[in-house]
VOKEPA-726310 format. One record per residue (C-alpha): residue in one letter; x, y, z. Coordinates in steps of 0.1 Angstrom, whole numbers, padded with zeros to 4 digits, always signed. Each point is the difference from the previous one (the first is absolute). Example, Ala and Ser with C-alpha at 12.3 -4.5 7.8 and 13.67 -1.06 7.14 Angstrom:
VOKEPA-726310
A+0123-0045+0078 S+0014+0034-0007 
end
This chain:
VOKEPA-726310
X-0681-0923+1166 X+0009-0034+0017 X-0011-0021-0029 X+0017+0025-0023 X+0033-0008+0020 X-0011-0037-0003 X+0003+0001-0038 X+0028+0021-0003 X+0012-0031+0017 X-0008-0024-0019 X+0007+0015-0035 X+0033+0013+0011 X-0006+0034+0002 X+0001+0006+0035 X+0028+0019+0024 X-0020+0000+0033 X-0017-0039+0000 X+0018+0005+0035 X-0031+0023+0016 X-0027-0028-0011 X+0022-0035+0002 X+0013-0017+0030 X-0018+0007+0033 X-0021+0034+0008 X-0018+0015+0029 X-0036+0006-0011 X-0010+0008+0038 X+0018-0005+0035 X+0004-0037+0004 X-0013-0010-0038 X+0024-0007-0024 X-0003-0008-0041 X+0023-0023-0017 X+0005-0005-0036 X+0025-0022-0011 X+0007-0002-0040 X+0004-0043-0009 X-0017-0003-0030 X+0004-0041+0001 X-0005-0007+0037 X-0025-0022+0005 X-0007+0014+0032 X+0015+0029+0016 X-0001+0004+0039 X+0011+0026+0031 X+0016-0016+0029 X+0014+0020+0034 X+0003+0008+0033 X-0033+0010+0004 X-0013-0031-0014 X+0021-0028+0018 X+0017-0001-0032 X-0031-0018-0011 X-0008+0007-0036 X-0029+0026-0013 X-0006-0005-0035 X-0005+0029-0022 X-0023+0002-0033 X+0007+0009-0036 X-0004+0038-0001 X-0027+0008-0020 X+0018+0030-0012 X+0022-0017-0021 X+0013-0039-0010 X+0029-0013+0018 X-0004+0020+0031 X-0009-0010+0032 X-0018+0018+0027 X-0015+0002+0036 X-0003+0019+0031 X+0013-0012+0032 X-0002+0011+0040 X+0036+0004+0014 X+0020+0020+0022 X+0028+0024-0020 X+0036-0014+0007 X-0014-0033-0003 X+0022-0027-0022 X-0017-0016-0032 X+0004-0019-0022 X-0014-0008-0035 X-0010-0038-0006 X-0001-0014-0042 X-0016-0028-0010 X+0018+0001-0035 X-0007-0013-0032 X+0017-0031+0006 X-0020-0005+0026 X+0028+0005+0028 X-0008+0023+0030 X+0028+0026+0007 X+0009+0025+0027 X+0008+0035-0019 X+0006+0030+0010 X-0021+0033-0010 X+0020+0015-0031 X-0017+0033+0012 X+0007+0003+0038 X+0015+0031+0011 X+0021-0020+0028 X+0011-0035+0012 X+0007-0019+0036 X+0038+0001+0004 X+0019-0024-0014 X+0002-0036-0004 X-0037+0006+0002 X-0019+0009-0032 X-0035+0009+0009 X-0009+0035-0007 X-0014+0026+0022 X-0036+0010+0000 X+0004+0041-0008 X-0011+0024-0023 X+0021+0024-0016 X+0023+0010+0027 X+0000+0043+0002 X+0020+0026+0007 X-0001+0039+0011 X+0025+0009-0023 X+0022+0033+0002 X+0019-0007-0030 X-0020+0032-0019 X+0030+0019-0004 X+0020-0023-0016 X-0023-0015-0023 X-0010+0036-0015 X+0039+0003-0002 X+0003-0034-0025 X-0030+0019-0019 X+0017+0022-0007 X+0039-0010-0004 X+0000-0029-0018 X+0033-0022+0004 X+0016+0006-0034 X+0016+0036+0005 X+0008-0011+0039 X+0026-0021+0019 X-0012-0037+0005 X+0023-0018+0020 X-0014-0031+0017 X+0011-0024+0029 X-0011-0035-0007 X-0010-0018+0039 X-0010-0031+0009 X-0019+0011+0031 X+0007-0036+0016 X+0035+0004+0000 X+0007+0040+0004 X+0004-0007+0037 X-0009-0028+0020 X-0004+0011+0038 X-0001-0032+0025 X+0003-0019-0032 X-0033+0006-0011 X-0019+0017-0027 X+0000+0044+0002 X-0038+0008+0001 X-0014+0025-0024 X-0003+0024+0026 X+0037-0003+0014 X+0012+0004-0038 X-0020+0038+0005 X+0025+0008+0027 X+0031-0018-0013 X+0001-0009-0037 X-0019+0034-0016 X+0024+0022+0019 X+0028-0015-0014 X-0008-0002-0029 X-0009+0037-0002 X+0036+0009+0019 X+0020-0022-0033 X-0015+0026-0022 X-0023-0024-0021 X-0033+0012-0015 X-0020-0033+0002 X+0001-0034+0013 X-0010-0033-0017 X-0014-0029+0019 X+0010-0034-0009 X-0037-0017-0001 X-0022+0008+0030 X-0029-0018-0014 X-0005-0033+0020 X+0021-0032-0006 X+0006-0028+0019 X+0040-0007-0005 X+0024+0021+0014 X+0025-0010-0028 X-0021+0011-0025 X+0006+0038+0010 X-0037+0002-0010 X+0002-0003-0036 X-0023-0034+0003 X-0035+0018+0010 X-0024-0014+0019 X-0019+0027+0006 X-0004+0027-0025 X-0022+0026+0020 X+0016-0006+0033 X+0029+0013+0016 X+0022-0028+0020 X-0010-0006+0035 X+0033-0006+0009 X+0007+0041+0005 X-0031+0010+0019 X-0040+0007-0011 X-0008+0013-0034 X-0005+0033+0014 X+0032+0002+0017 X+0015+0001-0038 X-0022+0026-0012 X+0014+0021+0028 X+0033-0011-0013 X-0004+0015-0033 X-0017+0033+0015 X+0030+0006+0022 X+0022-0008-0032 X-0018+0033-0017 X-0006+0017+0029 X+0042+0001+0001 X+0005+0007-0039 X+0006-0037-0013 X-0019-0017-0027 X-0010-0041+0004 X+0003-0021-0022 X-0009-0036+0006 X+0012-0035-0022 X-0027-0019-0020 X-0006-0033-0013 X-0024-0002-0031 X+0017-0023-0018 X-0002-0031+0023 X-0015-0013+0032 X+0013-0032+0025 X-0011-0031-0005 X-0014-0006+0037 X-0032-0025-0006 X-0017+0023+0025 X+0002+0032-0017 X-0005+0012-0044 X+0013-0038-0011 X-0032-0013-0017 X-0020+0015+0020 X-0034-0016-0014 X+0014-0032-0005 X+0012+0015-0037 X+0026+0020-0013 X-0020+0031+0015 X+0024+0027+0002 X+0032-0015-0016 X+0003-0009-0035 X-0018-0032-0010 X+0031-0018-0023 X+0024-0010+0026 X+0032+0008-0019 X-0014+0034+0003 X-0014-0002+0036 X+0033-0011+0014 X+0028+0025+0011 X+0029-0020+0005 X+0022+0027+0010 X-0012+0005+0027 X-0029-0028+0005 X-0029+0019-0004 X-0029+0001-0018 X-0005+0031-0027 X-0035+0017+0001 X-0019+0000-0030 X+0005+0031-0020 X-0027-0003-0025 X-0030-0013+0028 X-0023+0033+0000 X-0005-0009+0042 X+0037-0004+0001 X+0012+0034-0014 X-0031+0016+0025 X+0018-0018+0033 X+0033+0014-0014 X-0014+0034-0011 X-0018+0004+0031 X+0031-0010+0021 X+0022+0026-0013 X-0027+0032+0004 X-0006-0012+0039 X+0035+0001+0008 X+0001+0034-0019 X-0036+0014+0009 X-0004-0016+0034 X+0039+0000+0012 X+0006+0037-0017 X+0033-0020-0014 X+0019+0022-0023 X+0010-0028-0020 X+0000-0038-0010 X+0032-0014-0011 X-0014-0030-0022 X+0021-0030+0003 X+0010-0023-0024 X-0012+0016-0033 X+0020-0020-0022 X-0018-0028+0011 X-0034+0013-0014 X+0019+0007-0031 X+0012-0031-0011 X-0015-0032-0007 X+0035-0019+0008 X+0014+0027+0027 X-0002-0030+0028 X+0035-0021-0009 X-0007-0004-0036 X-0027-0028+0012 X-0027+0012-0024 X+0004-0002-0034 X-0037+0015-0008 X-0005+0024-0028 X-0022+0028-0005 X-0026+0002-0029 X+0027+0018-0017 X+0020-0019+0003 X+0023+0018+0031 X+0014-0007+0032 X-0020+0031+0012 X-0029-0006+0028 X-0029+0019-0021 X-0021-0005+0031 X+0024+0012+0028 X+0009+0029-0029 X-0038+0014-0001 X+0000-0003+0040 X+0027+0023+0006 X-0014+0021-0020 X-0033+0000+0010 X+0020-0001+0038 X+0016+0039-0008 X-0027+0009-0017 X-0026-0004+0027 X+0021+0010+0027 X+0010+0033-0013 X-0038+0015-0006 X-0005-0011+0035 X+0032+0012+0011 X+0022+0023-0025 X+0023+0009+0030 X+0018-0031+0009 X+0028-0019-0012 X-0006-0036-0018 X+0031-0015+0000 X+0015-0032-0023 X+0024-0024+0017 X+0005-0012-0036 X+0035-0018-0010 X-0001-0006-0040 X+0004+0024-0023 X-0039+0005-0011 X-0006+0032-0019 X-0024+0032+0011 X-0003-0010+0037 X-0002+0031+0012 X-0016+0013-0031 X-0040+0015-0005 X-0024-0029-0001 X-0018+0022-0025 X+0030-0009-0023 X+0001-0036+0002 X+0027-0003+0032 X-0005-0010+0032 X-0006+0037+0019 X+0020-0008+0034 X+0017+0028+0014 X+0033-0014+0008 X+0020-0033-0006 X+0030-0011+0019 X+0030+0001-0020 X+0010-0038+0006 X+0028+0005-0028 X+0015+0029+0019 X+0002-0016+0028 X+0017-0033-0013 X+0024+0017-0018 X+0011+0022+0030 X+0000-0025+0027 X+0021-0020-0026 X+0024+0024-0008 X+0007+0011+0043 X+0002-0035+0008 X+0036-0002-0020 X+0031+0007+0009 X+0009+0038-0007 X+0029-0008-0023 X-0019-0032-0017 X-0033+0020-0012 X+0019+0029-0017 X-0008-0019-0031 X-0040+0004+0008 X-0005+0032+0003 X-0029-0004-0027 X-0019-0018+0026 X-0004+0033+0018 X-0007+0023-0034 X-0018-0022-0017 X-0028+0010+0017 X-0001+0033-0014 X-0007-0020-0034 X-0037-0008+0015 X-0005+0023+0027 X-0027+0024-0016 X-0019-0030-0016 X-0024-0007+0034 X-0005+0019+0030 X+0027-0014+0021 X+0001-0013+0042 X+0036-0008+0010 X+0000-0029+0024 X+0020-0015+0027 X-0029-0023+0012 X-0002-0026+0021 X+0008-0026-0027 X+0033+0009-0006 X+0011-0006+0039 X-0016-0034+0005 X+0005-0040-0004 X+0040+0003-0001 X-0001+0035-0022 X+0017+0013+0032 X-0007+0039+0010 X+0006+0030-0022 X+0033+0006+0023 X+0012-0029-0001 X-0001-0011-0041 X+0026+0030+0003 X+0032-0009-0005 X+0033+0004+0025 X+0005+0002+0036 X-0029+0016+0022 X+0014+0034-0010 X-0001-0005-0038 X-0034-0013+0003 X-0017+0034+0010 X+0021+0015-0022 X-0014-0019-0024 X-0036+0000+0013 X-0001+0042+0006 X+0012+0004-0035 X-0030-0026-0018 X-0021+0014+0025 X+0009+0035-0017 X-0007-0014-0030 X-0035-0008+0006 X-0009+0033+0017 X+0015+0022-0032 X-0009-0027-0027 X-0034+0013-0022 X-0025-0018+0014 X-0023-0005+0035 X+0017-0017+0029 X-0006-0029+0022 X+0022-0012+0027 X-0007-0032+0022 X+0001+0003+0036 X+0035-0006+0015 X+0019+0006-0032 X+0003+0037+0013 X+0023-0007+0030 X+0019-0027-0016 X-0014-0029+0014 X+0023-0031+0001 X-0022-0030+0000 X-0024-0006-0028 X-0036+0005+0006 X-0020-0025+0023 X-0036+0002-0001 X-0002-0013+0038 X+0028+0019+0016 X+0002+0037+0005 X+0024+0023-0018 X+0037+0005+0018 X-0008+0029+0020 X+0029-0004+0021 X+0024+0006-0032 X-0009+0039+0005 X+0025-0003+0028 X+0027-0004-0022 X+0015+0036-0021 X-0001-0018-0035 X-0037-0011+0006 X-0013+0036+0019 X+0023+0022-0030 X-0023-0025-0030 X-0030+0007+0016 X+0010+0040+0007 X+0012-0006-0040 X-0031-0014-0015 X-0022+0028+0022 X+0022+0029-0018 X-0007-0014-0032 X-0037-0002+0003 X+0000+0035+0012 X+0018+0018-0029 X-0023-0025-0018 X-0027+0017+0011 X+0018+0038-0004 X+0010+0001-0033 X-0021-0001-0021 X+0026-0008-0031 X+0001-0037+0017 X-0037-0006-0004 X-0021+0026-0024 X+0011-0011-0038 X+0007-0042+0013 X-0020-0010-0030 X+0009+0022-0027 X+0033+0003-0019 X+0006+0037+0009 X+0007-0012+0037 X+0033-0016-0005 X+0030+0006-0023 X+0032-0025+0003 X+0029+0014+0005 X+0024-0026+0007 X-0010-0037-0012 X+0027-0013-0019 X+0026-0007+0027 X+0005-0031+0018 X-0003+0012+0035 X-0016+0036+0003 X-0034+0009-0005 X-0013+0032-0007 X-0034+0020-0004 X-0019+0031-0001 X-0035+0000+0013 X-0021+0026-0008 X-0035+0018+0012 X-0026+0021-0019 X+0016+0033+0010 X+0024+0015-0017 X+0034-0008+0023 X-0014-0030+0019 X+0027-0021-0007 X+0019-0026+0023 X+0033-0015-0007 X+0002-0036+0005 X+0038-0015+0005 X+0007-0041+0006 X+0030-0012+0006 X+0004-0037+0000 X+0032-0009+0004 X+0014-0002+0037 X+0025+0026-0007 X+0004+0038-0001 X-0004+0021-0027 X+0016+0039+0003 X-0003+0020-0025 X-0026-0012-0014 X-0020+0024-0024 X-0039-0005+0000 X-0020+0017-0029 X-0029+0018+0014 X-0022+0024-0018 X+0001+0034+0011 X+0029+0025+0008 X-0009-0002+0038 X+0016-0004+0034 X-0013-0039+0006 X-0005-0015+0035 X+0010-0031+0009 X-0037-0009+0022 X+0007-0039+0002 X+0031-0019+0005 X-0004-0031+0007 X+0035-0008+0015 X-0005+0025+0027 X+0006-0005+0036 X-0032-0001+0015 X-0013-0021-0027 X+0029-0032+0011 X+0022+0015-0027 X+0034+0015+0007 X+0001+0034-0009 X-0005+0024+0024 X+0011+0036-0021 X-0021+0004-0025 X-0005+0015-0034 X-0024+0028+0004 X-0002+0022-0033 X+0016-0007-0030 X+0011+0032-0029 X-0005-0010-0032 X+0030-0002-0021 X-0012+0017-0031 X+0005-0031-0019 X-0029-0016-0023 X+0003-0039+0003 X-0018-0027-0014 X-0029+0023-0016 X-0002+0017+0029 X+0008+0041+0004 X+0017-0005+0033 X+0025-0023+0017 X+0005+0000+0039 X+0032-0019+0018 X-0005-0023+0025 X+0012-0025+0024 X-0021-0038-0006 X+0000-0017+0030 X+0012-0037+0000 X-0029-0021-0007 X-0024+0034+0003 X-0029+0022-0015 X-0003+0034+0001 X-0031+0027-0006 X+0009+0034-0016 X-0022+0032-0009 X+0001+0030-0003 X+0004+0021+0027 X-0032+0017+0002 X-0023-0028-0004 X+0021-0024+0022 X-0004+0024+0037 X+0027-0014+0026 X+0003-0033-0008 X-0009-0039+0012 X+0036-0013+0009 X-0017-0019+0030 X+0005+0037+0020 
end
């Protein structure tokens, strides 16, 4: 069995190289070590336990370019790994394989074996078995853990974010939460999208057990994790991946291909067999060991393209393309693997061109993720509310055109972290106007993502309206819930999420064109849509407004001859608007309009959205009451 995983390894094939690499307990106080360098010249074991004087390991008879030895130490110990490379330069590294690392600056890793857990999560993972995300609400709240809150200044351990981030989270109504990278890196500013360590969780939030009780409390209160991942690329740290042997080891041997300058990193090797096992076998431990529901996969456009990184590489395929045929296959091999381990979870693309078939079947030629994030969506919609009411009623296309494209993938809607970063500003505040027209502006987008076809992602402190843009070293403006506009937003966003979450005409037929018919597209400043479930009647009414001024009288097509309900308003009091009576129930008029059999009359609130349906299905209504 080990030497099968040993192979596996080696030829590419394997998705658990983490249970025979790295360090292992064969007996209490006896440790293996086996340390893939195919080049080294000589490959060593340094630590605490040996005065940090180096023990040389052997080529492992099991297979070429392997290193291996047993060693005496005490667990917890620090180690390191010492390469004599093929240059003939000795090198500190780290263990690509340890499951956790000294806090940092330090960057020697820990002497454990796989860190366990008495998990309770039973109920819940039967329950993803057995409702798979496509016919359910999947609303997400993107955190970077280091900056959610900051108590004292310093970091929030895993086990304070059981007791203050899951509860929230479940209290704003969101059905899962996604982790910006928790995997261990050693810059802050990087957010953890330059990896250092790819089977360890950062030190920087507590012990490695600490997060799997994290994610079990996560299920244990109904919400699904989903954790950032990095295959695409790796930091260039001498003391970590970066020729590890003394060679190109794990990143591509031609430079111009090696080199990320976006971002100054190194990209890993897609086509190295040993490569796509480290990377295969990373993703199944955070999904088999860490009972993550999902992986969001970063940067896919990047494995995609031979000249993604700034238009530096001007290499062409053997066919003469643009397309990465190597970082193509691995995706694919990437989805493929990962769903006969796991068929339940989610495999999501953070992919920004306009590639065909990502979330197609592998099995016909496409890439087989579940989900991609709708970068052009997003774009277009943070474009269009960052104007001037009166200046983008010539762009209302940026809005509908969308519906042009929206069945061709299976579709995330995201407000990430990106967009309120290095002098993007916050969601609140790319609105335009005084304070007041700014939530205005921000409940109606807001609206517009929650109703829009399509899953749903929100970063954190975009739902109260947070002022200042994201800092990755400074905690989000608590202290802004003191003020009515902030508290109403934050009331607002927790509404939506709930009907979200209630009717099912906002989430069952997202990906299919039977789950929305336009209404009203054509006009310069109001928006309106019909959303529609399986059952006959599901139906909600979707109204924007997007002009600062009221409409009365205003006649809404809706499709059925009912009493509607008006279950959302976004200009109501509690939410920081201004109305305080508001419409309840509205008779229908007996007037067809715009292909519709029905026509209701309303009031539009200035620079507001409103929900309708039908009486029966709509219960007593969400106005913030």
């Amino acid at each position: 069995m080990a030497m099968a995983i040993t192979n596996a390894f080696l030829s590419g094939e394997s998705l658990d190289a983490y249970q025979r690499m790295g360090a292992h307990e064969l007996s209490r106080g006896l440790w293996q070590f086996r340390i893939w360098a195919p080049h080294a010249q000589a490959v060593a074991i340094e630590g605490s336990f040996s005065n940090w004087q180096p023990v040389a390991l052997a080529p492992d008879p099991e297979a070429a370019g392997l290193w291996a030895g047993t060693l005496a130490a005490r667990r917890g110990a620090l180690y390191k790994v010492v390469v004599t490379g093929a240059d003939g330069q000795v090198r500190e590294k780290i263990d690509p394989f340890a499951f956790a690392f000294e806090p940092k600056p330090g960057t020697a890793a820990v002497l454990m074996d796989i860190p366990t857990h008495h998990w309770q999560d039973k109920v819940w993972l039967k329950r993803r078995r057995h409702h798979p995300p496509y016919a359910r609400p999947l609303s997400i709240y993107e955190v970077h853990l280091g900056s959610f809150m900051r108590p004292g200044g310093r970091y929030l351990t895993y086990r304070e974010a059981i007791m203050d981030l899951l509860p929230y989270v479940k209290e704003q109504g969101y059905t899962h939460l996604e982790f910006m990278p928790l995997m261990e890196h050693p810059l802050d500013a990087s957010w953890g999208y330059q990896l250092m360590g790819y089977f360890a969780p950062t030190s920087r939030f507590g012990p490695p057990e600490d997060f799997l009780a994290l994610v079990d409390a996560a299920h244990q209160m109904g919400l699904g994790v989903i954790m950032d991942w990095v295959p695409g690329h790796f930091i260039q740290n001498t003391d970590a991946l970066a020729r590890y042997d003394g060679t190109a080891q794990f990143e591509y041997q031609e430079a111009h291909r090696a080199a990320n300058e976006r971002w100054g990193t190194l990209n890993f090797d897609l086509g190295s067999p040993p490569v796509q096992s480290f990377l295969l076998s990373s993703a199944n431990f955070w999904l088999s060991w860490a009972h993550l529901d999902g992986l969001r996969v970063d940067a896919v456009s990047n494995m995609l393209y031979l000249d993604y990184d700034s238009g530096k590489d001007t290499t062409r395929n053997e066919l003469g393309g643009c397309e990465d045929l190597a970082g193509i296959a691995f995706l694919k091999r990437l989805n493929t693997a990962i769903f006969a381990q796991h068929p339940d979870v989610l495999m999501i693309a953070e992919e920004s061109s306009s590639y065909p078939g990502v979330t197609k079947p592998v099995a016909d030629g496409w890439l087989g993720f579940n989900y991609k994030w709708n970068m052009g969506w997003m774009n277009d919609t943070l474009r269009y509310f960052a104007m001037d009411p009166y200046a983008r009623q010539a762009h209302i296309d940026w809005l509908t055109f969308s519906f042009v494209y929206l069945f061709d993938e299976q579709f995330i809607l995201p407000f990430s972290h990106d967009e309120v970063v290095h002098g993007k500003r916050s969601l609140m505040n790319k609105m335009p106007g005084d304070r007041y027209n700014q939530f205005a502006n921000l409940r109606v987008m807001v609206t517009w993502l929650m109703t829009h076809p399509g899953k749903k992602l929100l970063f954190m402190g975009g739902e109260f309206g947070q002022y200042l843009e994201w800092r990755d070293w400074s905690a989000l403006e608590w202290a802004a819930l003191s003020d009515r506009l902030n508290r109403g937003m934050q009331t607002f966003t927790r509404t939506l999420a709930q009907l979200y979450r209630t009717l099912p005409a906002l989430f069952e037929q997202y990906h299919v064109p039977a789950g929305l018919t336009v209404t009203i597209g054509d006009q310069a400043d109001v928006l309106s849509y019909i959303r529609w479930g399986k059952k006959r009647g599901d139906a909600a009414v979707i109204v924007l407004n997007l002009l600062p001024e009221e409409r009365r009288g205003f006649f809404v097509p809706v499709p059925t001859s009912s009493i509607y309900e008006v279950v959302l308003n976004s200009e109501s009091l509690v939410f920081g608007g201004t109305w305080t009576r508001l419409q309840r129930r509205l008779k229908p008029t007996g007037k067809p309009l715009r292909g519709q059999p029905d026509s209701v009359r309303v009031t539009l609130p200035a620079m507001g959205a409103l929900i309708l349906v039908p009486h029966r299905v709509g219960g007593a209504g969400m106005n913030g009451k």
